[in-house]
Every structure is written in structure tokens, then in C-alpha cells.
Biopython code that builds the backbone (N, CA, C, O; Angstrom):
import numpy as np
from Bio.PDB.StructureBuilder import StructureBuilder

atoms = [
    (1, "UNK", "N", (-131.734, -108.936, -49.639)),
    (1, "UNK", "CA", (-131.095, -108.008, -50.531)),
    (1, "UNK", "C", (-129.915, -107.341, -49.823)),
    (1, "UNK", "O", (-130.120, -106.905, -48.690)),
    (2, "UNK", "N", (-128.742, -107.219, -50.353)),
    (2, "UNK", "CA", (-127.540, -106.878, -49.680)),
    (2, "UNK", "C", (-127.840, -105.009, -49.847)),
    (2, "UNK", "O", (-128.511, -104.476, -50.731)),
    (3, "UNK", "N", (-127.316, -104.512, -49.027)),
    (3, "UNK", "CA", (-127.330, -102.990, -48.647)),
    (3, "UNK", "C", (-125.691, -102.624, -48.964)),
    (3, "UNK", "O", (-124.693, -103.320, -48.780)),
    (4, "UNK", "N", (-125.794, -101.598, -49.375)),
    (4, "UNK", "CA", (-124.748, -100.618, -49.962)),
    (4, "UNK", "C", (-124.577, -99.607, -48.828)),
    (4, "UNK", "O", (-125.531, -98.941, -48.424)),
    (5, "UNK", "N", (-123.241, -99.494, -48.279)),
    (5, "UNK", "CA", (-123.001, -98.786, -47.132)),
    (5, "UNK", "C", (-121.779, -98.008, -48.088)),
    (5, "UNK", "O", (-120.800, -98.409, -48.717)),
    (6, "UNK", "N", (-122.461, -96.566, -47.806)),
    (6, "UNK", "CA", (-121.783, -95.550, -48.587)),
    (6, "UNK", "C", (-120.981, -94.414, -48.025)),
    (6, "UNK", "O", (-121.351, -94.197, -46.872)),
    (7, "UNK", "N", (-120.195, -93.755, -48.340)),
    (7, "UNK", "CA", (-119.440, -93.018, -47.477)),
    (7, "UNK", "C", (-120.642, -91.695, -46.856)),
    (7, "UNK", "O", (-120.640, -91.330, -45.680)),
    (8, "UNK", "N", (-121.614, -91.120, -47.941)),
    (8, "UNK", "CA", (-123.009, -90.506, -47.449)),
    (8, "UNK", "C", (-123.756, -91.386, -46.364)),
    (8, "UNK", "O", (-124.546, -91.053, -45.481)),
    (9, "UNK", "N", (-123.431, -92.168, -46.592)),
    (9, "UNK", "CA", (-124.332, -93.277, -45.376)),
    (9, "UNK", "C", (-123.421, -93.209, -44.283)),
    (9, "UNK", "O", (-124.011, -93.272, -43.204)),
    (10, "UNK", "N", (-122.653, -93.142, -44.228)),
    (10, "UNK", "CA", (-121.036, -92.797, -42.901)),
    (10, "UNK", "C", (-121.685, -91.763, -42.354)),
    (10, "UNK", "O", (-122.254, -91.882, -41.269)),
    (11, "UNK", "N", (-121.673, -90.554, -43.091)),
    (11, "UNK", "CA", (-121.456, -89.158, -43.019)),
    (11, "UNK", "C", (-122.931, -88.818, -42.220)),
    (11, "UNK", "O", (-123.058, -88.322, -41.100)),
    (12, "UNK", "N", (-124.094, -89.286, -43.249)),
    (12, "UNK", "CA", (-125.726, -89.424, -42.174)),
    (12, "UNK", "C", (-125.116, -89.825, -40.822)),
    (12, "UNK", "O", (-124.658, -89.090, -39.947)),
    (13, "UNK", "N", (-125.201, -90.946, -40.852)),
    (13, "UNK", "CA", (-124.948, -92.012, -39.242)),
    (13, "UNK", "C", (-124.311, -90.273, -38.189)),
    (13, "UNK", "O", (-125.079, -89.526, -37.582)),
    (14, "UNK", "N", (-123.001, -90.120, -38.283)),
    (14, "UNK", "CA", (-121.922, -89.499, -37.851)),
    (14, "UNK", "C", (-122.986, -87.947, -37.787)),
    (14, "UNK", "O", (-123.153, -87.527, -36.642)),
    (15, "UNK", "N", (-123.724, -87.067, -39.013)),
    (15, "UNK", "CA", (-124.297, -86.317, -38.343)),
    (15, "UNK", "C", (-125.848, -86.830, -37.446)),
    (15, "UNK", "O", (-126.712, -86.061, -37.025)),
    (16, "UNK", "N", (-125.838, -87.945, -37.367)),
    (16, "UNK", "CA", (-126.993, -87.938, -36.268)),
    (16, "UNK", "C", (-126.430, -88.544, -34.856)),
    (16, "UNK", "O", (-127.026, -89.348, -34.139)),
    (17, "UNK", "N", (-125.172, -87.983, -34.632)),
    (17, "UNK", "CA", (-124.597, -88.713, -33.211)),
    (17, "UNK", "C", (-123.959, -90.014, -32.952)),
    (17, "UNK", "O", (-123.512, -90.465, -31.897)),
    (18, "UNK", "N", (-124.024, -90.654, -34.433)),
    (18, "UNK", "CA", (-124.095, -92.108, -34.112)),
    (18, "UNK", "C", (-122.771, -92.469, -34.610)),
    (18, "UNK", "O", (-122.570, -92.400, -35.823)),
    (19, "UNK", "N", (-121.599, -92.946, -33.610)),
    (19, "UNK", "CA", (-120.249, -93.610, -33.875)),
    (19, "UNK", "C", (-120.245, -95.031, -34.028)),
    (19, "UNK", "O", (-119.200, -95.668, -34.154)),
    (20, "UNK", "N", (-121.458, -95.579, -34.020)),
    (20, "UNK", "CA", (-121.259, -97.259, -34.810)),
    (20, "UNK", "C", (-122.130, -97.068, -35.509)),
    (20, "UNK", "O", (-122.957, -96.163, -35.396)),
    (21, "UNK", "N", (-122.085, -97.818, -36.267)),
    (21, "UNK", "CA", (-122.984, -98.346, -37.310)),
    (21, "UNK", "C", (-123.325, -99.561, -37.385)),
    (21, "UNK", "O", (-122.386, -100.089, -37.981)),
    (22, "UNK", "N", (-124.222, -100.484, -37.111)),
    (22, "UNK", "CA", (-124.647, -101.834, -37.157)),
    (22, "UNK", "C", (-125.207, -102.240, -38.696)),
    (22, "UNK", "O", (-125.921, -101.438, -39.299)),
    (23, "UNK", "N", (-124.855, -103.470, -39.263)),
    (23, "UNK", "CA", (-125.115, -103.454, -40.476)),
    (23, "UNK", "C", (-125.216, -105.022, -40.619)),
    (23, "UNK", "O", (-124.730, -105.718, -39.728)),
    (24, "UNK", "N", (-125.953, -105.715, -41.924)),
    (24, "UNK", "CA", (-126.320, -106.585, -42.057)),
    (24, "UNK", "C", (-124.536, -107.930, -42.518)),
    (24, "UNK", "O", (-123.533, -107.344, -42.926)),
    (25, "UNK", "N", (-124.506, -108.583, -42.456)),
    (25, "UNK", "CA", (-122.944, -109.137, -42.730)),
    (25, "UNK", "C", (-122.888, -109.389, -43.961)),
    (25, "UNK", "O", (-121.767, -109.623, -44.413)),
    (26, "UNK", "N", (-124.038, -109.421, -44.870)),
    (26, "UNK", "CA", (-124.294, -109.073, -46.502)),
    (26, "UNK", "C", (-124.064, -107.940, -46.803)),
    (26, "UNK", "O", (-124.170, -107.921, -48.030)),
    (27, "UNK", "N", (-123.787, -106.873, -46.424)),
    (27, "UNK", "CA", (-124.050, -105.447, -46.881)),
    (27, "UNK", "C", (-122.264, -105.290, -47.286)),
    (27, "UNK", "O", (-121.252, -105.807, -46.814)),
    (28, "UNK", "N", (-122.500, -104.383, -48.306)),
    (28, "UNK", "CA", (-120.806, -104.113, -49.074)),
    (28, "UNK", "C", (-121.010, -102.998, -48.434)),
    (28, "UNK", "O", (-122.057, -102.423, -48.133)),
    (29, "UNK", "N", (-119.400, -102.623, -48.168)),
    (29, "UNK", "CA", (-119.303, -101.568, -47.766)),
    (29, "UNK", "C", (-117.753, -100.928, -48.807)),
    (29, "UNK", "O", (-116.578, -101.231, -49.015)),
    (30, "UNK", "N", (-118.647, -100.019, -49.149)),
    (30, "UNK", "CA", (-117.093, -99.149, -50.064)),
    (30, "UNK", "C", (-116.321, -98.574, -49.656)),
    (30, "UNK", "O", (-116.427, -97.924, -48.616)),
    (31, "UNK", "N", (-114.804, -98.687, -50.722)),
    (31, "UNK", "CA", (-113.793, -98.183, -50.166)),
    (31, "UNK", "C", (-114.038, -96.624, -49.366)),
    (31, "UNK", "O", (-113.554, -96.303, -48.280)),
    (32, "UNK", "N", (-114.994, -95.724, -50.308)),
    (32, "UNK", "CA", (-114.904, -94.260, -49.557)),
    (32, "UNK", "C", (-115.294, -94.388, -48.038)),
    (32, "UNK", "O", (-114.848, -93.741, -47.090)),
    (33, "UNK", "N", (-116.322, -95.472, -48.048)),
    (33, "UNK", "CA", (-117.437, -95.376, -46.386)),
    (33, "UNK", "C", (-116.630, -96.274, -45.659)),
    (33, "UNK", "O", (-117.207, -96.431, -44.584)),
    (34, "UNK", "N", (-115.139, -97.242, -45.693)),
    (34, "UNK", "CA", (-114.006, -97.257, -44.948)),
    (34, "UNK", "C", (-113.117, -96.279, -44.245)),
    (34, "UNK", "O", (-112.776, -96.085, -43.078)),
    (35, "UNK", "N", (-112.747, -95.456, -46.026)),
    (35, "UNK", "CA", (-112.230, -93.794, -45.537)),
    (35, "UNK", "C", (-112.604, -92.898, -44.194)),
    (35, "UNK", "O", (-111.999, -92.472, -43.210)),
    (36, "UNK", "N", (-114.291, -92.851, -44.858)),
    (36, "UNK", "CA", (-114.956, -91.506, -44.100)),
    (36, "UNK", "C", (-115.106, -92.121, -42.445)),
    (36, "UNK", "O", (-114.872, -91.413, -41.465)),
    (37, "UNK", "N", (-115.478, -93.366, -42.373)),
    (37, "UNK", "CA", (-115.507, -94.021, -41.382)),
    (37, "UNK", "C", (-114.414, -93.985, -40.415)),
    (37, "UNK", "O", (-114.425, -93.833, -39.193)),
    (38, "UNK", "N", (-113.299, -94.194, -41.401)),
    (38, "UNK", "CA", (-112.080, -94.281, -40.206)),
    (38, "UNK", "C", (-111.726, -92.078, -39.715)),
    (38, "UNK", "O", (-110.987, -91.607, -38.850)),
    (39, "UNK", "N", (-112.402, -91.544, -40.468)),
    (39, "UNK", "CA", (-111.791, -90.213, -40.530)),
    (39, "UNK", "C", (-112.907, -89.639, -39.340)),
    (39, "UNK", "O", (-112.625, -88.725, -38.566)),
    (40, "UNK", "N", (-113.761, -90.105, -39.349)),
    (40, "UNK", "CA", (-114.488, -89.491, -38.612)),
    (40, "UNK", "C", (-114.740, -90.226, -37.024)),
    (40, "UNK", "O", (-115.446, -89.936, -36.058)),
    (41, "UNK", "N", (-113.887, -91.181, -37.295)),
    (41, "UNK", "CA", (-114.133, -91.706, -36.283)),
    (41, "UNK", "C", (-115.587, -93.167, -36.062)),
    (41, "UNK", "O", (-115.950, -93.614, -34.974)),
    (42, "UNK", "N", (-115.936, -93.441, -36.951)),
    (42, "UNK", "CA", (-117.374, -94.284, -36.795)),
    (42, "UNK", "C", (-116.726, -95.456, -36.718)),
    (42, "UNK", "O", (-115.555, -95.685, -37.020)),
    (43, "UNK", "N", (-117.705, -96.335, -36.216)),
    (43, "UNK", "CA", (-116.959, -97.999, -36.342)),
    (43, "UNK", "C", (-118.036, -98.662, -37.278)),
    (43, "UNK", "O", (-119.189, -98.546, -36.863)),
    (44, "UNK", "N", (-117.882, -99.289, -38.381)),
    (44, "UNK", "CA", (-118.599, -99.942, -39.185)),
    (44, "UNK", "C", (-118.913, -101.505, -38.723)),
    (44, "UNK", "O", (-118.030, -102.312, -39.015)),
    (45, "UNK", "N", (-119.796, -101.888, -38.201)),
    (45, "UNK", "CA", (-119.935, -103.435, -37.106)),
    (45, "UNK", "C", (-121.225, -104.540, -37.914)),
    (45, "UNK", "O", (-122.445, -104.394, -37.976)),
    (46, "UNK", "N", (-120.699, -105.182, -38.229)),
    (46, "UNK", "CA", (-121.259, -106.141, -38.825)),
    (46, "UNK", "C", (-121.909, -107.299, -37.954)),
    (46, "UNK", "O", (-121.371, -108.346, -37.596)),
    (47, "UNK", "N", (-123.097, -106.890, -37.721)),
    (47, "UNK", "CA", (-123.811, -107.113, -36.962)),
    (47, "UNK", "C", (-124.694, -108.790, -37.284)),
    (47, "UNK", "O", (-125.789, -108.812, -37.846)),
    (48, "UNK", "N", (-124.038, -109.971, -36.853)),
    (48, "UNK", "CA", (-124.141, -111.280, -37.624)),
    (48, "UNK", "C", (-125.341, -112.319, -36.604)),
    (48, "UNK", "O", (-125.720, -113.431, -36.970)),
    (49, "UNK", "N", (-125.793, -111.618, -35.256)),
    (49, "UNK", "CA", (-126.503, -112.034, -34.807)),
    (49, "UNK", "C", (-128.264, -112.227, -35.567)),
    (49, "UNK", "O", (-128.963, -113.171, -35.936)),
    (50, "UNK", "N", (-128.347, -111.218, -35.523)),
    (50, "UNK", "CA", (-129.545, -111.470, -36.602)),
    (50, "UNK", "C", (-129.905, -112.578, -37.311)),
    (50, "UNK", "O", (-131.074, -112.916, -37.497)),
    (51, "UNK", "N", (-128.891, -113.187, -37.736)),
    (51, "UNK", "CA", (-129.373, -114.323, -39.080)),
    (51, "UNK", "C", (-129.140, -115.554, -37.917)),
    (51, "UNK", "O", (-128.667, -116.595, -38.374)),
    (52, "UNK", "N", (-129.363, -115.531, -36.793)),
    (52, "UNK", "CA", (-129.735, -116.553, -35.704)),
    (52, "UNK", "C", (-131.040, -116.909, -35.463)),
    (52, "UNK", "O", (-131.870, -116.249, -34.839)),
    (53, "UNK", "N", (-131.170, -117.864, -35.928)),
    (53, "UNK", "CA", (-132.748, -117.620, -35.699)),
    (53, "UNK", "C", (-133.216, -118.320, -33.749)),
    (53, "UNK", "O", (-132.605, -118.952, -32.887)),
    (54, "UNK", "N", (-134.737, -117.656, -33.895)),
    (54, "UNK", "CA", (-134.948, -118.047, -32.232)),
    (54, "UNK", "C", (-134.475, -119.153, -31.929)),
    (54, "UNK", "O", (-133.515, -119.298, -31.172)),
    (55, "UNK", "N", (-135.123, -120.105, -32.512)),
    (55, "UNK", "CA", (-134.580, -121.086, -32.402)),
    (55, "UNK", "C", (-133.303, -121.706, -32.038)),
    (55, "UNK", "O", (-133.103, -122.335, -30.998)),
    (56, "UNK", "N", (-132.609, -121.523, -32.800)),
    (56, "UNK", "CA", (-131.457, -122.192, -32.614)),
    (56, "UNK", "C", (-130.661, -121.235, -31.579)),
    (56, "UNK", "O", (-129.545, -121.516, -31.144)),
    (57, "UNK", "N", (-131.440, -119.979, -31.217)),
    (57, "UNK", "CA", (-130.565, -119.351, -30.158)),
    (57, "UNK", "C", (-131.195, -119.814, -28.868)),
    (57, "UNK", "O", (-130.532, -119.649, -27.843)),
    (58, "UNK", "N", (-132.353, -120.355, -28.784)),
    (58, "UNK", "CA", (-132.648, -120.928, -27.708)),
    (58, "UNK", "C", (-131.999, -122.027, -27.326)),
    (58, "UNK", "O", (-131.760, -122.296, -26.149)),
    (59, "UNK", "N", (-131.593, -122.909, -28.560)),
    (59, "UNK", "CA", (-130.626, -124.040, -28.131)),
    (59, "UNK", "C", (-129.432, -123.898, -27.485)),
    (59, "UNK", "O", (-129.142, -124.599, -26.516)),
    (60, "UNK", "N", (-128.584, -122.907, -28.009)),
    (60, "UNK", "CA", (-127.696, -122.379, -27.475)),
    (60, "UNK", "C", (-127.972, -121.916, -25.450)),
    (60, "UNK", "O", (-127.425, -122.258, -24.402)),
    (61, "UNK", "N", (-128.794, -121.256, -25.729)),
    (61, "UNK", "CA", (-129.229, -121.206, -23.710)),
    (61, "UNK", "C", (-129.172, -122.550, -23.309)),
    (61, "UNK", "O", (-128.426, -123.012, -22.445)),
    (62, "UNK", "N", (-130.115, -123.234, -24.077)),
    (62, "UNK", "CA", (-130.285, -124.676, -22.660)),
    (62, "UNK", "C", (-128.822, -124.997, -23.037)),
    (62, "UNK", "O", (-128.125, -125.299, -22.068)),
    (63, "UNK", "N", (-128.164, -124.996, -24.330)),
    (63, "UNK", "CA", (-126.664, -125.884, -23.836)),
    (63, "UNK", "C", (-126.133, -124.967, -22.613)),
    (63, "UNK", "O", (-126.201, -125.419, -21.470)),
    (64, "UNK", "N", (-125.767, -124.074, -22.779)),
    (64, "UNK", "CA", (-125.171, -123.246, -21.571)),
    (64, "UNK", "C", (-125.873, -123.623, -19.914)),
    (64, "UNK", "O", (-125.264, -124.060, -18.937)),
    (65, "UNK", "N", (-127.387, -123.266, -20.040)),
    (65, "UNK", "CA", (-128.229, -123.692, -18.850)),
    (65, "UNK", "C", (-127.369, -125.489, -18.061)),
    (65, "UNK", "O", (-126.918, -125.792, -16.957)),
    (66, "UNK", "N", (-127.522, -126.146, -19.251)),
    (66, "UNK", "CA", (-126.687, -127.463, -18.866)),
    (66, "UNK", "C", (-125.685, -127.623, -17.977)),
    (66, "UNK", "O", (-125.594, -128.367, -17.001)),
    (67, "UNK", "N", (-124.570, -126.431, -18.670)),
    (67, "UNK", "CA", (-123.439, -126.769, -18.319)),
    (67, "UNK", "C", (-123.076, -125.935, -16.585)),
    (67, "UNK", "O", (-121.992, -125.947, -16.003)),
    (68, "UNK", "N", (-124.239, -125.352, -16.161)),
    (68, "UNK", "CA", (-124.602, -124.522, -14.985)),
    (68, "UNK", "C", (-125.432, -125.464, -13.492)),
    (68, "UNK", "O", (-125.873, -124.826, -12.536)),
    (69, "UNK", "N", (-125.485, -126.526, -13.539)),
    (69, "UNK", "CA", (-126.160, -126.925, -12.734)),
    (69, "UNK", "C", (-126.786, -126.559, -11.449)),
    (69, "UNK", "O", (-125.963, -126.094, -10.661)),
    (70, "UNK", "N", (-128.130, -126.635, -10.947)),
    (70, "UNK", "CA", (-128.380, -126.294, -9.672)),
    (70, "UNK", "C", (-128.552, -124.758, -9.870)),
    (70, "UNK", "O", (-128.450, -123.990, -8.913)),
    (71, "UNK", "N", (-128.870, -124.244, -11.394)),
    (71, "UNK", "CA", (-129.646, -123.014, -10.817)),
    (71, "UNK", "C", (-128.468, -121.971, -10.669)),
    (71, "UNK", "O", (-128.890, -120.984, -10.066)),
    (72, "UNK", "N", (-127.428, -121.877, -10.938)),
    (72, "UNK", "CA", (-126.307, -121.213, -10.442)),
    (72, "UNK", "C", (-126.514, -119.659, -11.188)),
    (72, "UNK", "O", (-126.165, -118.548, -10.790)),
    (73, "UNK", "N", (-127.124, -120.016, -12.248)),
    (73, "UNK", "CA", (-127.592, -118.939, -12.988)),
    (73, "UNK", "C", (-128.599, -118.644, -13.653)),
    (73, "UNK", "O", (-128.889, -119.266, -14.675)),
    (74, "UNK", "N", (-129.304, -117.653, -13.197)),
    (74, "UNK", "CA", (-130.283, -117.590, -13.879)),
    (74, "UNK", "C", (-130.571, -117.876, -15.375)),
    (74, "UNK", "O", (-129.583, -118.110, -16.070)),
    (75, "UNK", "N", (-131.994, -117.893, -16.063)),
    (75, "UNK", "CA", (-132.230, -118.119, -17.306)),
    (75, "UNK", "C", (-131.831, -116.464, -17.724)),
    (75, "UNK", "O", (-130.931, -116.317, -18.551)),
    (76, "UNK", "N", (-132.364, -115.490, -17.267)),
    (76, "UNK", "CA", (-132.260, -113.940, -17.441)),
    (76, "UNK", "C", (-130.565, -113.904, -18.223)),
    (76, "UNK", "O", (-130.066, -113.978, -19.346)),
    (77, "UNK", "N", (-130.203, -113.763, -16.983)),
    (77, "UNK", "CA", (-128.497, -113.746, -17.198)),
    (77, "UNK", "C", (-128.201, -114.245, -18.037)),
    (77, "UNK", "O", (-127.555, -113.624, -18.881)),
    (78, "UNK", "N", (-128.575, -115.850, -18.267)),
    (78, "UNK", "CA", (-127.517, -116.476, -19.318)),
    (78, "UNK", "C", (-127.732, -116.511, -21.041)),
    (78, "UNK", "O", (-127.008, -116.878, -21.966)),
    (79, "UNK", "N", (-129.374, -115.823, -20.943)),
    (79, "UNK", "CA", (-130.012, -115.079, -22.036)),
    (79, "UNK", "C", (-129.074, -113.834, -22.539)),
    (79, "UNK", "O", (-128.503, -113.801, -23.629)),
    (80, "UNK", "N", (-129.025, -112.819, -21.533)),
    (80, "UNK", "CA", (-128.615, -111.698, -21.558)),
    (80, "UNK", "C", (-126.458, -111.964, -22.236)),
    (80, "UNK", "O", (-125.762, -111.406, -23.084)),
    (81, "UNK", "N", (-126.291, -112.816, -21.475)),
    (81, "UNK", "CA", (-124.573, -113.251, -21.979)),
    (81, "UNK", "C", (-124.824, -113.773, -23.299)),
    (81, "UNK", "O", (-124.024, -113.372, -24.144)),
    (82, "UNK", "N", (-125.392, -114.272, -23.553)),
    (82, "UNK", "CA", (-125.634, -115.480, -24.870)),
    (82, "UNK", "C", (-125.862, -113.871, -25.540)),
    (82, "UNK", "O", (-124.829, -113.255, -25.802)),
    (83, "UNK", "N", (-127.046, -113.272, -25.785)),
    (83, "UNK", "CA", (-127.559, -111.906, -26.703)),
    (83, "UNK", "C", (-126.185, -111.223, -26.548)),
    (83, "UNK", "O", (-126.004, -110.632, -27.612)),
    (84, "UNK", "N", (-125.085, -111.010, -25.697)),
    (84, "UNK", "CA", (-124.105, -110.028, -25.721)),
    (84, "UNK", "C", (-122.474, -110.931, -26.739)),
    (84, "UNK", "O", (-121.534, -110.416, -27.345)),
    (85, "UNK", "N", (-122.830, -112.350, -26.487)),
    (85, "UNK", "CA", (-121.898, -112.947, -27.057)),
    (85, "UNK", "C", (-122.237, -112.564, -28.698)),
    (85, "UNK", "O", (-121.530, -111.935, -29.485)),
    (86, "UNK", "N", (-123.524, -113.153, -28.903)),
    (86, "UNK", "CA", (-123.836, -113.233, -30.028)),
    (86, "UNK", "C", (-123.798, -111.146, -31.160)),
    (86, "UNK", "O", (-123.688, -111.035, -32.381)),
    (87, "UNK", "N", (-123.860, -110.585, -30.678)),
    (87, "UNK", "CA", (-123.949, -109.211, -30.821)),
    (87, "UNK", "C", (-122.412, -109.022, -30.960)),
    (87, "UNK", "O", (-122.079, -108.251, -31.860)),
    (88, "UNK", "N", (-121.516, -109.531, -30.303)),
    (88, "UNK", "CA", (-120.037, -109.054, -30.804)),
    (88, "UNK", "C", (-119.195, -109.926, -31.786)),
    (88, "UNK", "O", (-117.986, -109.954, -32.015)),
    (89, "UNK", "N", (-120.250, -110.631, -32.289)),
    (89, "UNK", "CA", (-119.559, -111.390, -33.217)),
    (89, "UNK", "C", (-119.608, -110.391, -34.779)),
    (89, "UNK", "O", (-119.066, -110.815, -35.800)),
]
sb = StructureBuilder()
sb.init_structure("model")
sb.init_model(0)
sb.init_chain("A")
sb.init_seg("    ")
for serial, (resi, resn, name, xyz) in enumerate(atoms, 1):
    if name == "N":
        sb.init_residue(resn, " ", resi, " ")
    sb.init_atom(name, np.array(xyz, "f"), 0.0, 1.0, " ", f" {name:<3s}", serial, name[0])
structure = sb.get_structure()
């Protein structure tokens, strides 16, 4: 179900400390909660990792693991890069 990101939904976020907002890449977001967003400073982030499933994000490691031979990097690490790649998309 897609979520409605509202300029009250800005305004919550912003009085509880919070200058991003992470949100589903289905979710509409209205012209006002662009407004209030840019006025107050929040960043509205469409947060597209989620709809990755384990799976196929595990595939993604061993390709990377591959291209690392001999251990050069840990599984930790290249978990941790892969979760940070995938999060700024």
C-alpha cells in the first residue's frame, strides 16, 4: 500500500529531531510536504533498498566477494559497502 507523505508528516518528523525522512519509493509525496520539507530544512529520501530481497542481496556480495580475490576483504566489510551502496540509492 503506497503511503501519503504529508506536509504534517514533514512537520512530525522535524518536531521529533529528525532531518531525513526515509520512505518507501511507492509513497507520494505532496506538493506542501516538498514545501515544508525544503523550508525546514528535512531531506525527503526514498529509501529503495528495502524491496531487495535477501536474496538477491546476497548475490550481489559473492559477485563483489569474486571480484576480491585471496581474502583481500572481508565478508563484514563488503556486506557493510554493499548495505551502504544499496541505502543511497
Amino acid at each position: 500500500m503506497k503511503r501519503l507523505i504529508s506536509g504534517k508528516t514533514v512537520e512530525k518528523a522535524f518536531a521529533e529531531g529528525k532531518l531525513r525522512i526515509d520512505i518507501p519509493t511507492d509513497s507520494i509525496v505532496t506538493p506542501q510536504a516538498q514545501s515544508v520539507a525544503e523550508k525546514l530544512g528535512v531531506e525527503i529520501k526514498k529509501n529503495t533498498s528495502q524491496y531487495i530481497s535477501y536474496t538477491d542481496k546476497q548475490k550481489i556480495i559473492d559477485a563483489v566477494i569474486k571480484k576480491f580475490p585471496n581474502g583481500k576483504y572481508s565478508r563484514a566489510k563488503i556486506e557493510k559497502a554493499v548495505q551502504e551502496v544499496l541505502n543511497a540509492l
